[in-house]
N, CA and C of each residue as an Amber inpcrd file, in Angstrom:
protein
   633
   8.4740000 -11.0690000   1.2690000   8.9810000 -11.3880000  -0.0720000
  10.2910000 -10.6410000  -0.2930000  11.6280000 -11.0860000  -0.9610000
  12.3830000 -10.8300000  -1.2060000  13.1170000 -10.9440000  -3.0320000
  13.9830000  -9.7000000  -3.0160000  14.3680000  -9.7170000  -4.3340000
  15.4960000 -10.9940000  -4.6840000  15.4320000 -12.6860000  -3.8540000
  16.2740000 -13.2110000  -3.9730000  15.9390000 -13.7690000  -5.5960000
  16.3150000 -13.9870000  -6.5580000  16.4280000 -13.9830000  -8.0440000
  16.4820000 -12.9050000  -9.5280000  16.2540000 -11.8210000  -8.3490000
  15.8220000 -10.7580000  -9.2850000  17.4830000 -10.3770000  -9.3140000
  17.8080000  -9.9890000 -10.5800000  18.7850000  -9.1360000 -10.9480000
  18.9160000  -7.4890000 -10.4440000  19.9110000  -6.7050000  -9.9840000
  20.4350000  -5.4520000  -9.5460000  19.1740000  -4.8460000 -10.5840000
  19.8020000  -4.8310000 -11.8350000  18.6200000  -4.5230000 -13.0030000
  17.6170000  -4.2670000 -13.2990000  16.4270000  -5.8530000 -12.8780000
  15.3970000  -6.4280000 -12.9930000  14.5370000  -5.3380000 -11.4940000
  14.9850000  -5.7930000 -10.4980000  14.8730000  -4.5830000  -9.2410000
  15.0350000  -3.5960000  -9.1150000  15.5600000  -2.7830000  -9.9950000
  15.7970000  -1.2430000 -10.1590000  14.5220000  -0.8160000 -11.1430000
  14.6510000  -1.7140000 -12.1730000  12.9260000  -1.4540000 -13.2320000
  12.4560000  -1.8100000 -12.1450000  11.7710000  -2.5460000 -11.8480000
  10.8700000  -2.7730000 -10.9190000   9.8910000  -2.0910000 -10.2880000
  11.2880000  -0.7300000  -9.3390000  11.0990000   0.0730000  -8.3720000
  10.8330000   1.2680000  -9.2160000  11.0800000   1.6140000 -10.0280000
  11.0010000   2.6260000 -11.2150000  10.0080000   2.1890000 -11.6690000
   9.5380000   0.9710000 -12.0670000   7.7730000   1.3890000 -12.9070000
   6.8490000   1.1150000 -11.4020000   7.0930000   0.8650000 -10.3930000
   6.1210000   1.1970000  -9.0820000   5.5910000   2.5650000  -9.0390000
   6.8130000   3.1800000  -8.7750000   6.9720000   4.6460000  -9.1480000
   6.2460000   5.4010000  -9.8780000   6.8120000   4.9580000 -11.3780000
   5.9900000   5.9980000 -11.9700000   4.6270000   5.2570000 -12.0330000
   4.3230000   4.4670000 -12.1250000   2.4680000   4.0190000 -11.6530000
   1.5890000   4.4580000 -10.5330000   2.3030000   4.7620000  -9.5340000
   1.9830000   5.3910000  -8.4810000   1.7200000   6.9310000  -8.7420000
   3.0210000   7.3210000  -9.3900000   2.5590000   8.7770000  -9.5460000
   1.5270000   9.3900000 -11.3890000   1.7240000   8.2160000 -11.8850000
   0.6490000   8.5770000 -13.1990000  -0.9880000   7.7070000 -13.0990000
  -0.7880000   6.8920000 -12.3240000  -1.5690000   5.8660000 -12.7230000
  -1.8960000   5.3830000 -13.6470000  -0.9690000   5.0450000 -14.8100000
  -0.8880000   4.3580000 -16.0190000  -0.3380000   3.6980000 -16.2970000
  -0.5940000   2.4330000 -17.2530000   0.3670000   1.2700000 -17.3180000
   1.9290000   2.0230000 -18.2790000   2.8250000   1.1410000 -17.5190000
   4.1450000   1.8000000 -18.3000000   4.5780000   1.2150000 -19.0660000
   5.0250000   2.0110000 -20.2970000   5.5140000   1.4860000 -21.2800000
   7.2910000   1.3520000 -21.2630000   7.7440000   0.5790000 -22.2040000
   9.3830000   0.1650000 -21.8920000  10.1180000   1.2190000 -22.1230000
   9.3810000   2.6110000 -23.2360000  10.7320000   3.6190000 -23.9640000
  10.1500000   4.4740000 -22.5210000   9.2150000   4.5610000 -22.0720000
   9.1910000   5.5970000 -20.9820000   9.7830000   4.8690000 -19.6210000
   9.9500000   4.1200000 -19.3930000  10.5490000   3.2330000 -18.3950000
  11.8630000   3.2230000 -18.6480000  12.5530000   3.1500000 -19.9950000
  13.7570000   3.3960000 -19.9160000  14.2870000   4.8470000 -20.1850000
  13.8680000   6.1540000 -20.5360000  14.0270000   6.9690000 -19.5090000
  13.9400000   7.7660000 -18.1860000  13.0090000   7.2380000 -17.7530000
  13.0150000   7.2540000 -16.3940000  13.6280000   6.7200000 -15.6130000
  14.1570000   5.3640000 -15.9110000  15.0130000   4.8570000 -15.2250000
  16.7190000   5.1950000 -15.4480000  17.0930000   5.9750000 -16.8800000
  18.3320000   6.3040000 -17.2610000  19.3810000   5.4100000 -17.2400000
  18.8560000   3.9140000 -17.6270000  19.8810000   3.4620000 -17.8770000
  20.3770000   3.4670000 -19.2490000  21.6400000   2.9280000 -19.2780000
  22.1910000   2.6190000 -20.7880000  22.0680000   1.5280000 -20.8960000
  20.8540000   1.0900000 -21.6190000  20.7330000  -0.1010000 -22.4390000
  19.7150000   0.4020000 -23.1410000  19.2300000  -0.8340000 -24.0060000
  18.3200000  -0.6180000 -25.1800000  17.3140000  -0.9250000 -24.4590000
  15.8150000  -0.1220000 -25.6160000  14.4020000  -0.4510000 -24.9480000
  14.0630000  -1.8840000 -25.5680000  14.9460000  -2.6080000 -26.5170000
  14.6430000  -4.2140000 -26.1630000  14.9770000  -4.6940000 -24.7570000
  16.1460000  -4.2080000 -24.0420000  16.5250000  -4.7220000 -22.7900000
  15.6030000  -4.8770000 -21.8510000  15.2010000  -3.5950000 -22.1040000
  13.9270000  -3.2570000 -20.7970000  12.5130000  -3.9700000 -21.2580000
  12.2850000  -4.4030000 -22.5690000  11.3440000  -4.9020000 -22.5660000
  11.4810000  -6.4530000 -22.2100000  12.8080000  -6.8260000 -22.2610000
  12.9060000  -8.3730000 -22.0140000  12.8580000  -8.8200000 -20.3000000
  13.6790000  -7.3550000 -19.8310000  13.5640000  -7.2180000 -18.1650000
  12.0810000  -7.2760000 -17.8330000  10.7960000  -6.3120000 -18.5870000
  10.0570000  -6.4510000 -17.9840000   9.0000000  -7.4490000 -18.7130000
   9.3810000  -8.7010000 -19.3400000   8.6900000  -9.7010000 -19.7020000
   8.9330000 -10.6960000 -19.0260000  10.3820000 -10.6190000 -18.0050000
  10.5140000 -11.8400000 -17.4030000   9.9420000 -11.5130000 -15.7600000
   9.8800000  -9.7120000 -15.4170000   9.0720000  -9.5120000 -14.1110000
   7.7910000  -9.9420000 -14.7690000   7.1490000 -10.3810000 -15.3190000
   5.5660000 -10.3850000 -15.9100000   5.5320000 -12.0000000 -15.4760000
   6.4290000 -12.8000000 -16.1430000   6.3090000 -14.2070000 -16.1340000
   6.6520000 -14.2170000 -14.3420000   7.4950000 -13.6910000 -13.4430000
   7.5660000 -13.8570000 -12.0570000   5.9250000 -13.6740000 -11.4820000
   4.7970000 -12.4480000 -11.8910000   4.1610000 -12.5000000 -11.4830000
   4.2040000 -11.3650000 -10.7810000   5.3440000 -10.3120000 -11.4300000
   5.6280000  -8.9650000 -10.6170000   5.0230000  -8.0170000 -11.2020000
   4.6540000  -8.2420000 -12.4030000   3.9320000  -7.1890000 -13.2210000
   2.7010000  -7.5890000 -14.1040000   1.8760000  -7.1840000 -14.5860000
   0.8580000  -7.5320000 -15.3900000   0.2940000  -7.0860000 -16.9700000
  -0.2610000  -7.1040000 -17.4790000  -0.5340000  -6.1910000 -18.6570000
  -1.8190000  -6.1520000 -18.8080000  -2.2000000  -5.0090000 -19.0900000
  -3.9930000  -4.9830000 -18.7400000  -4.9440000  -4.9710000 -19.8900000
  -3.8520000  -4.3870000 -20.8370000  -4.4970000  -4.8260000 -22.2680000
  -3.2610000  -5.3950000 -23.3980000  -3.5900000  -5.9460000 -24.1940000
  -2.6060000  -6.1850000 -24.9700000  -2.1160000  -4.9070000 -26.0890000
  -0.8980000  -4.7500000 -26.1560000   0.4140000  -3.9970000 -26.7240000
   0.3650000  -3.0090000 -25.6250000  -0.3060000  -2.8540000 -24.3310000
  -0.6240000  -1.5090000 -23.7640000   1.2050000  -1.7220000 -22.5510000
   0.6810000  -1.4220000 -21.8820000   2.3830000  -1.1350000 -21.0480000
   1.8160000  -2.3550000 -19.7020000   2.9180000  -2.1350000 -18.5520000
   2.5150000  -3.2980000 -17.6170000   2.0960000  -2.3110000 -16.2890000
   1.5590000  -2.5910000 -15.8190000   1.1970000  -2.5530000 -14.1630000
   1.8900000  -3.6040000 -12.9260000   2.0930000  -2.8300000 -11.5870000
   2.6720000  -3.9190000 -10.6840000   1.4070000  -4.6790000 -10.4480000
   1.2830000  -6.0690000 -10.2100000   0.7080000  -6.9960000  -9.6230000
   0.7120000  -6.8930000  -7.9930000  -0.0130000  -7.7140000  -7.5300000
   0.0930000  -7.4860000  -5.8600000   0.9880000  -7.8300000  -5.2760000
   1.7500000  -9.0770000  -5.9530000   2.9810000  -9.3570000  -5.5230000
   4.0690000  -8.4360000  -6.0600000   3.9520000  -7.8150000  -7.4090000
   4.6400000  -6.4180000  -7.3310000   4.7740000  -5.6110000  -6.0820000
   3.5110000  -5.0990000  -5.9720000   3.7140000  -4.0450000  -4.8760000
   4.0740000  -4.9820000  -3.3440000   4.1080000  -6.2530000  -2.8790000
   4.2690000  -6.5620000  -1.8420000   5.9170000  -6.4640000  -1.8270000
   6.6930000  -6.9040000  -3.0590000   8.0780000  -7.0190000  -3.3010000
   8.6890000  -5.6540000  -2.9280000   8.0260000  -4.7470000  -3.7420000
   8.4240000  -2.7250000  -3.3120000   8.1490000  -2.3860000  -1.9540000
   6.9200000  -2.8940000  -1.2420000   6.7620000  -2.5960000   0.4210000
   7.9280000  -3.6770000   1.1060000   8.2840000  -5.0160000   0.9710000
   9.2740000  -5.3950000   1.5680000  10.6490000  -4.8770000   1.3050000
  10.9190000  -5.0230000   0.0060000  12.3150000  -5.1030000  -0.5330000
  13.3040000  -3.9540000  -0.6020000  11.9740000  -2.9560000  -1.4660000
  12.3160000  -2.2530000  -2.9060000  12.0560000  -0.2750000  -1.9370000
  11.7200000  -0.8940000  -1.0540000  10.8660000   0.6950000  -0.7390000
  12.3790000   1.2550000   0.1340000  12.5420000   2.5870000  -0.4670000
  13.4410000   3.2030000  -0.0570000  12.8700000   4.5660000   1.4950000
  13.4020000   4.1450000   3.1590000  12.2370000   4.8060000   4.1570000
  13.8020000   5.4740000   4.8810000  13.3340000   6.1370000   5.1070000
  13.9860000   6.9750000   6.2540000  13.1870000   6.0720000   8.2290000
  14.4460000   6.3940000   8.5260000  14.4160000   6.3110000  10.2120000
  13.3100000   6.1760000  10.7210000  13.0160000   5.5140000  11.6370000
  11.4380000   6.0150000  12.5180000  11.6940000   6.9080000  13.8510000
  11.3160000   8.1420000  14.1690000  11.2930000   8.9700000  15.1360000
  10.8060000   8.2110000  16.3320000  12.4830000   8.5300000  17.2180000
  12.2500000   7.8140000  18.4680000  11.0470000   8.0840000  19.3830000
  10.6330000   9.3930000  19.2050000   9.7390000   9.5710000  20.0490000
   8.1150000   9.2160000  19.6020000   8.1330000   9.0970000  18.2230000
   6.7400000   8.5150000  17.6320000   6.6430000   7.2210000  18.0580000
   7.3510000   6.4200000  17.5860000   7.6060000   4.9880000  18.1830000
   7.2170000   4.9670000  19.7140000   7.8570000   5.9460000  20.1500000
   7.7600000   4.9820000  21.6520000   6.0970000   5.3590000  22.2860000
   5.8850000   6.4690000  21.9190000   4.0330000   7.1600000  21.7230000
   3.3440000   5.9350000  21.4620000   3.5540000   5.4390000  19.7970000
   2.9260000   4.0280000  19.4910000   2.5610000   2.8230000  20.6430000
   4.0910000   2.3580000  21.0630000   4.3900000   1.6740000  21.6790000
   3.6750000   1.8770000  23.0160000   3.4240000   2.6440000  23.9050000
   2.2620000   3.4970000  24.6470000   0.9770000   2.9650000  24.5020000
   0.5040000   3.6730000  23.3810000  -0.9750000   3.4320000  22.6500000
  -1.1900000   1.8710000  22.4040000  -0.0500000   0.9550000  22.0310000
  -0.6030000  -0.5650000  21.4450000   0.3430000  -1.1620000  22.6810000
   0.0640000  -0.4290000  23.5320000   0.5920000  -2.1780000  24.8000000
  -0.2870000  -2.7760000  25.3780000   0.1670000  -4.0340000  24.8750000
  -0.5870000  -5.2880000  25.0360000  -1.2860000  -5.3650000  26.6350000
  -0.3970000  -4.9630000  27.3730000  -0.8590000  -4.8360000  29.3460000
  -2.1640000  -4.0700000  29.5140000  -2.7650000  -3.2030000  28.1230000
  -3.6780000  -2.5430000  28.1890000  -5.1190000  -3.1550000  27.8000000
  -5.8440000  -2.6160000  28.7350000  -7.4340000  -3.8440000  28.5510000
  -7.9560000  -3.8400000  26.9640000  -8.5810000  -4.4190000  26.8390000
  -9.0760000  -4.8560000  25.3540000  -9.6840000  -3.3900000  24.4260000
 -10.3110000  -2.7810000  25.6310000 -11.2730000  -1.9930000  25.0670000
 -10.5900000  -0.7760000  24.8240000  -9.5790000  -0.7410000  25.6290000
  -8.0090000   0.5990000  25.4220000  -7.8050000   0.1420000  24.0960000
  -7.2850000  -0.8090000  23.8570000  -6.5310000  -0.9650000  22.8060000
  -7.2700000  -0.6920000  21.4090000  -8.6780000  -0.9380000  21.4790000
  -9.5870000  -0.9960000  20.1630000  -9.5270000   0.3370000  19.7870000
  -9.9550000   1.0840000  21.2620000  -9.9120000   2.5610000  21.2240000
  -9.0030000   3.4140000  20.4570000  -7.7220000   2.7810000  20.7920000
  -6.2480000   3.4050000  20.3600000  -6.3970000   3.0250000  19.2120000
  -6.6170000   1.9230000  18.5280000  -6.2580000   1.5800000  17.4030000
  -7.1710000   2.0940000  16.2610000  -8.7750000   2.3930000  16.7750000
  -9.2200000   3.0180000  16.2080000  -9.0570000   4.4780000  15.7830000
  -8.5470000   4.8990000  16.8800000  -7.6810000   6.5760000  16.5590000
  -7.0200000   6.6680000  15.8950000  -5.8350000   5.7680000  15.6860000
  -4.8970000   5.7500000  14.9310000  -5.5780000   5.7020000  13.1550000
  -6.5740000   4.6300000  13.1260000  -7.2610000   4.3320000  11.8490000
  -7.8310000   6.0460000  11.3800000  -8.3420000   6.6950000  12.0990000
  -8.9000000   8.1390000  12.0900000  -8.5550000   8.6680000  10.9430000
  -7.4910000   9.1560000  11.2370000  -6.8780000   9.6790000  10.4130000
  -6.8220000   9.4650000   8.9860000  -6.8460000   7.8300000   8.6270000
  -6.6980000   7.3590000   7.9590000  -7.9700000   7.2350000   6.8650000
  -8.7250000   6.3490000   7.3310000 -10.1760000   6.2760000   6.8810000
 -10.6200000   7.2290000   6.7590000 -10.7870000   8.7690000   7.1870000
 -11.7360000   9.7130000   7.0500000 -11.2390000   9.8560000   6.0060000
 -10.1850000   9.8460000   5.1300000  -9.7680000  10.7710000   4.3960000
  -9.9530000   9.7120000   2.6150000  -9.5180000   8.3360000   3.1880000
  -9.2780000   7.3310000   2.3000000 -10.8600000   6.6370000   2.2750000
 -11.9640000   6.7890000   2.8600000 -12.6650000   5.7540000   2.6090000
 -13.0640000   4.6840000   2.3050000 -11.8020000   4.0220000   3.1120000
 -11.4660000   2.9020000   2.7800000 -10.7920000   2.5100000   0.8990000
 -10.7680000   3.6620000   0.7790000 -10.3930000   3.7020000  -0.6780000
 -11.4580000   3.8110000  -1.8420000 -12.2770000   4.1210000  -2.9420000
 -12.8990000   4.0290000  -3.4250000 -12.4910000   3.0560000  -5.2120000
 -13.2320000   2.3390000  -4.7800000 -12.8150000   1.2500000  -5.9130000
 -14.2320000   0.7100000  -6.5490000 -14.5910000   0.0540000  -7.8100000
 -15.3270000   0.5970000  -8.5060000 -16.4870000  -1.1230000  -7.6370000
 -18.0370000  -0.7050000  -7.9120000 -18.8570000  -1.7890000  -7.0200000
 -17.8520000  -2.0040000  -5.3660000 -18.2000000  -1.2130000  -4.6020000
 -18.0120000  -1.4820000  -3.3670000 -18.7770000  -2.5960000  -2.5310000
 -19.4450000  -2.6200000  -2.8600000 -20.1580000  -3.7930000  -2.0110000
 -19.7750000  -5.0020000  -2.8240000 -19.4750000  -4.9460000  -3.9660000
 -19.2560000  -6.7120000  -4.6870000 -17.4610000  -7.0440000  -4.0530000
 -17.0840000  -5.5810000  -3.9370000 -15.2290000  -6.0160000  -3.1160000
 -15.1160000  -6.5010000  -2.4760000 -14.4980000  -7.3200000  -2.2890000
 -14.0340000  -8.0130000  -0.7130000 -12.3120000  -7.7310000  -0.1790000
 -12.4870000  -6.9360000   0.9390000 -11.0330000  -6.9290000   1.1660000
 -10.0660000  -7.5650000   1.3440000  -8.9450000  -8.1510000   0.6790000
  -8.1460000  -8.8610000   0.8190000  -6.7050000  -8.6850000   1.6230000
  -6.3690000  -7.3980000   1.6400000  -5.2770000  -6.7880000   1.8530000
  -5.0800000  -5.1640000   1.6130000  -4.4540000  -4.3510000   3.0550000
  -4.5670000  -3.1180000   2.5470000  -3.0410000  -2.8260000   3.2880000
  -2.0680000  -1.5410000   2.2910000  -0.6830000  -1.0680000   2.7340000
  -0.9650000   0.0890000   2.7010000   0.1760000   1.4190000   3.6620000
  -0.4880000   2.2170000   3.6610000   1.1400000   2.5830000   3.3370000
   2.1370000   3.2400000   2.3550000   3.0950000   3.7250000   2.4600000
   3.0660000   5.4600000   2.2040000   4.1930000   5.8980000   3.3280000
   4.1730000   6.8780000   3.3130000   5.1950000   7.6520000   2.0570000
   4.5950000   9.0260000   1.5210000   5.3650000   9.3690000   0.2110000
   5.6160000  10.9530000   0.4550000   4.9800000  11.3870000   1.7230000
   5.5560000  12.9340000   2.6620000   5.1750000  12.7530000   3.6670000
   5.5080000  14.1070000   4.5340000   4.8210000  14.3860000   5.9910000
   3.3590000  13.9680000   5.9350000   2.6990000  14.1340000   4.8600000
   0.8860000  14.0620000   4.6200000   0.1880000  13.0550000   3.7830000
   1.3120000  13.0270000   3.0580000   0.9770000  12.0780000   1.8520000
   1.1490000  10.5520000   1.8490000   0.1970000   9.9140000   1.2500000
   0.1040000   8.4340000   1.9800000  -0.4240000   7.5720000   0.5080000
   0.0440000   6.5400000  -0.0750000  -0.3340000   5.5930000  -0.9360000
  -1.1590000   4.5910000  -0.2910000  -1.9860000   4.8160000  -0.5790000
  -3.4320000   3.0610000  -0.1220000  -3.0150000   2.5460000  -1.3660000
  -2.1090000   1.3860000  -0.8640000  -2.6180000  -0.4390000  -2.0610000
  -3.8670000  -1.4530000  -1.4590000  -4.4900000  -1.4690000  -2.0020000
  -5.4260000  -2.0580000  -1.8100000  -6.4730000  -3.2080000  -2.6910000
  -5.1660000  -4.5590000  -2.3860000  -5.8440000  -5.8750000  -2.5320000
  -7.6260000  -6.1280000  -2.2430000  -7.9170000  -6.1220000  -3.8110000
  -9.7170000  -6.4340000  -3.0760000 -10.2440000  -8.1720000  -4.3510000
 -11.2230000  -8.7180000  -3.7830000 -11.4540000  -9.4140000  -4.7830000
 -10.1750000 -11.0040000  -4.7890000  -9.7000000 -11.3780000  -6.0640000
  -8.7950000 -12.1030000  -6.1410000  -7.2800000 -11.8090000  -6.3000000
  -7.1980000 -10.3980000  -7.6280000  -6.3790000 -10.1940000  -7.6820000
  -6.4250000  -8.3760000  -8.2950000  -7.4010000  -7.9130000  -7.9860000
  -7.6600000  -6.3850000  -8.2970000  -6.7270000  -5.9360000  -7.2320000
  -5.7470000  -4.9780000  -7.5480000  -5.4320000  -4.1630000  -6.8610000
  -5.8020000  -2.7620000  -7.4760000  -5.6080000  -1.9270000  -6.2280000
  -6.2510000  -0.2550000  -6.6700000  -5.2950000   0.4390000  -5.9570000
  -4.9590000   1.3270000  -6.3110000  -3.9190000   2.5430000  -5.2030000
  -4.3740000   3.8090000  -5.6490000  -4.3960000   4.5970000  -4.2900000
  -4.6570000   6.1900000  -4.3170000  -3.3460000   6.8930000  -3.2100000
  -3.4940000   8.0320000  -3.7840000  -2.8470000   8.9120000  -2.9960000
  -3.3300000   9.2150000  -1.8460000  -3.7070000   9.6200000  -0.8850000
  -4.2610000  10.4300000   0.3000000  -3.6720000  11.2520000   0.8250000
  -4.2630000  12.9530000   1.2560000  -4.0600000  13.4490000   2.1130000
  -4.6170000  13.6000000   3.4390000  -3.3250000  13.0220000   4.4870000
  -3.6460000  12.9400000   5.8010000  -3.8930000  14.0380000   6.9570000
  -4.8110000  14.9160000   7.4750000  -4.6640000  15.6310000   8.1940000
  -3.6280000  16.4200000   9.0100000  -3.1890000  14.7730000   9.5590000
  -1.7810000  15.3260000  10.3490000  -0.9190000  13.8160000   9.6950000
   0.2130000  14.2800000  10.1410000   1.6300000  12.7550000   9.8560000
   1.3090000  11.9770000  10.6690000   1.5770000  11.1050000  10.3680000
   1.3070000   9.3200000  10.0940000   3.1330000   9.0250000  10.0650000
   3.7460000   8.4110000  11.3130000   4.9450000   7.7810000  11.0530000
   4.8060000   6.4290000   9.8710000   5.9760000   5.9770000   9.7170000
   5.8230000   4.7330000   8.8040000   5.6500000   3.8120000   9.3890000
   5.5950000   3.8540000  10.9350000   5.4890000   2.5510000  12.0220000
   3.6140000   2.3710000  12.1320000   3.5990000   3.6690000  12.4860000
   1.9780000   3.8890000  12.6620000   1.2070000   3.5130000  11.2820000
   1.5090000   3.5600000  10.4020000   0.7540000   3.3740000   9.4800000
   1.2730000   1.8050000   8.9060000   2.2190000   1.2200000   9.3670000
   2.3150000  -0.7250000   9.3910000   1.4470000  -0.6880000  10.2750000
   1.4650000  -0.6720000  11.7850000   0.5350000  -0.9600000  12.6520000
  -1.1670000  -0.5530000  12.2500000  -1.6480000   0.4310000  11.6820000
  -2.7830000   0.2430000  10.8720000  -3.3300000  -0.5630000  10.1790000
  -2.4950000  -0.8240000   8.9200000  -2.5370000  -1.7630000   7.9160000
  -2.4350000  -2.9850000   8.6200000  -1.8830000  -3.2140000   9.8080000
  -2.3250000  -5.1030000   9.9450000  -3.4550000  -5.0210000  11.1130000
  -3.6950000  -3.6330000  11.3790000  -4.7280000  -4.1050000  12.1140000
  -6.2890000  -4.0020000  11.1700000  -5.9420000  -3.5370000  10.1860000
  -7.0650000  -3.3150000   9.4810000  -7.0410000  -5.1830000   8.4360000
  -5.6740000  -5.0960000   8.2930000  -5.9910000  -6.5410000   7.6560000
  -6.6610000  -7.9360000   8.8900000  -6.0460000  -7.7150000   9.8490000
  -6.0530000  -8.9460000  11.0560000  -7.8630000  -8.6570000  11.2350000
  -8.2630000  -7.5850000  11.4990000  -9.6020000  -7.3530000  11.7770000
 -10.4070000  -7.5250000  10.7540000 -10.6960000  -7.0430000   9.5210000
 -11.5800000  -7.0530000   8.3780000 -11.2240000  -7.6510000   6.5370000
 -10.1350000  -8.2620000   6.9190000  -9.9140000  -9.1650000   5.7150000
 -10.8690000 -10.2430000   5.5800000 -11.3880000  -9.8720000   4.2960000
 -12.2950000 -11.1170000   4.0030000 -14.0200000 -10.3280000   4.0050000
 -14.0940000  -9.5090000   4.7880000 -15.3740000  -8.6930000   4.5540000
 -15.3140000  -7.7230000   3.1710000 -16.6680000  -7.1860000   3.1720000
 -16.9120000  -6.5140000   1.7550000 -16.5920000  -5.0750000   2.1910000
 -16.0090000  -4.2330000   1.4320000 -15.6590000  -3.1990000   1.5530000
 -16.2880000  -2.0190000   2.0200000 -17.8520000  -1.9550000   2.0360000
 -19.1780000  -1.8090000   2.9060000 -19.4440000  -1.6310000   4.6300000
 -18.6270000  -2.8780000   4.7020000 -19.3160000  -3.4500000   5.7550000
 -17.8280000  -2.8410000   6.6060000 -16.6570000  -3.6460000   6.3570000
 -15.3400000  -2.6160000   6.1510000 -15.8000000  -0.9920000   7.5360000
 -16.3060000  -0.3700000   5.6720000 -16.2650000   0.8480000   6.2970000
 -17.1420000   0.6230000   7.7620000 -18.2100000   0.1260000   7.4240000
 -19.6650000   0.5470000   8.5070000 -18.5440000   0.0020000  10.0050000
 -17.9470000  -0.7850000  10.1860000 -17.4400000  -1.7280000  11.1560000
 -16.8380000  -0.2870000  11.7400000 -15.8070000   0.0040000  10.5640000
 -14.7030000   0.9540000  11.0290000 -15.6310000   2.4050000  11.7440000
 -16.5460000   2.7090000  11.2280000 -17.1660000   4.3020000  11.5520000
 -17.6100000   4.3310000  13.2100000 -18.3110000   2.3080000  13.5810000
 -18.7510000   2.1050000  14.3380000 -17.7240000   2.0410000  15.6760000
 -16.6090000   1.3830000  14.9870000 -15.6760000   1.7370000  16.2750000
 -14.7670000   2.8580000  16.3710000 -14.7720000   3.6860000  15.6260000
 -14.0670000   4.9300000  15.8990000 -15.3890000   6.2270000  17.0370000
 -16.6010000   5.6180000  16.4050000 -17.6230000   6.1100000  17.0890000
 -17.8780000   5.8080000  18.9820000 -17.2410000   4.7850000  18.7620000
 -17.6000000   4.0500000  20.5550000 -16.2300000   4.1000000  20.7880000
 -15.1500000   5.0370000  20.4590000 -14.0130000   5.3300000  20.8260000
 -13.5930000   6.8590000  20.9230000 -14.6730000   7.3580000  20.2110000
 -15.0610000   8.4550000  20.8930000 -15.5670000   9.3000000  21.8870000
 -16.6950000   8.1540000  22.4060000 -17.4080000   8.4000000  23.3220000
 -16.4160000   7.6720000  25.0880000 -15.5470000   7.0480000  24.8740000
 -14.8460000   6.7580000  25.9430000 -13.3300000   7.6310000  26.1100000
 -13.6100000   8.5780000  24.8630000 -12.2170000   9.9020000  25.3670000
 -13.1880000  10.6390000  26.5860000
């Protein structure tokens, strides 16, 4: 997804109420959105900016007069578009690249990929979101926000999204943690968040036993 219609403007709010939702977890309102964002315009501006991201389908409102939240296509627009990343370390990459080559037998690769998940899942549990067993996973991103620190978005259901913070044991490049996220989507999209986990414990378990 791309910011092709969105205004310089419209994409700068955008990335600014991702932001601060991520770091408050509360829906944002327009006078706090427009200082945070520091522009010079009026908080009619910003409320008209963020009535027409609402009608795109970039933002939502969860109660009425309350402030907006990103939608999933919000946050897919900020992971393609909007997300501001530093470099990927040549030498992590090419480690990756190691661990997920394709020339490697099936059962290498599950192995690897389950290691990689390690890290991840122990800490995130797959995320905790409210009736786990009625969830169904739809989609999960894993962006990085430090050396340790990691945002789970996590599409469940139709259109619930949930995000947490996580702390990761050790760093997680931003490559390694795309390559997670689609292997966790390619493998268990569409299962219940339950089963999810049980799948995941089971193969990090029989990927243990072949170190």
């Amino acid at each position: 997804m791309s910011t092709e219609g969105l205004t310089p403007r419209a994409a700068s709010l955008l990335r600014t109420l991702v932001g601060m939702h991520i770091r408050e977890g509360q829906p944002v309102g327009s006078k706090a959105l427009h200082v945070e964002s520091g522009m010079s315009v009026s908080t009619a501006t910003i409320r008209n900016v963020m009535s027409d991201l609402e009608e795109r389908g970039l933002l939502s409102s969860p109660h009425t007069s309350a402030g907006r939240i990103p939608t999933a296509q919000g946050y897919r627009l900020f992971v393609d578009s909007l997300l501001q990343t530093s470099p990927i370390d040549a030498s992590a990459l090419q480690a990756l690249k190691h661990e997920l080559n394709p020339n490697r037998t099936s059962s290498d690769l599950i192995a690897s990929a389950s290691n990689l998940l390690t890290q991840v899942t122990a800490q995130a549990g797959i995320v905790t979101v409210p009736r786990p067993t009625a969830s169904q996973l739809r989609q999960i991103e894993f962006l990085p926000l430090s050396d340790s620190r990691v945002l789970v978005i996590l599409v469940v259901n139709e259109r619930e999204v949930q995000n947490r913070v996580i702390e990761l044991s050790r760093p997680l490049s931003e490559e390694q943690l795309k390559v997670a996220a689609e292997l966790i989507n390619q493998r268990y999209a569409g299962n219940n968040l339950s089963e999810v986990k049980r799948m995941l414990v089971a193969e990090m378990a029989d990927a243990r036993t072949r170190i």
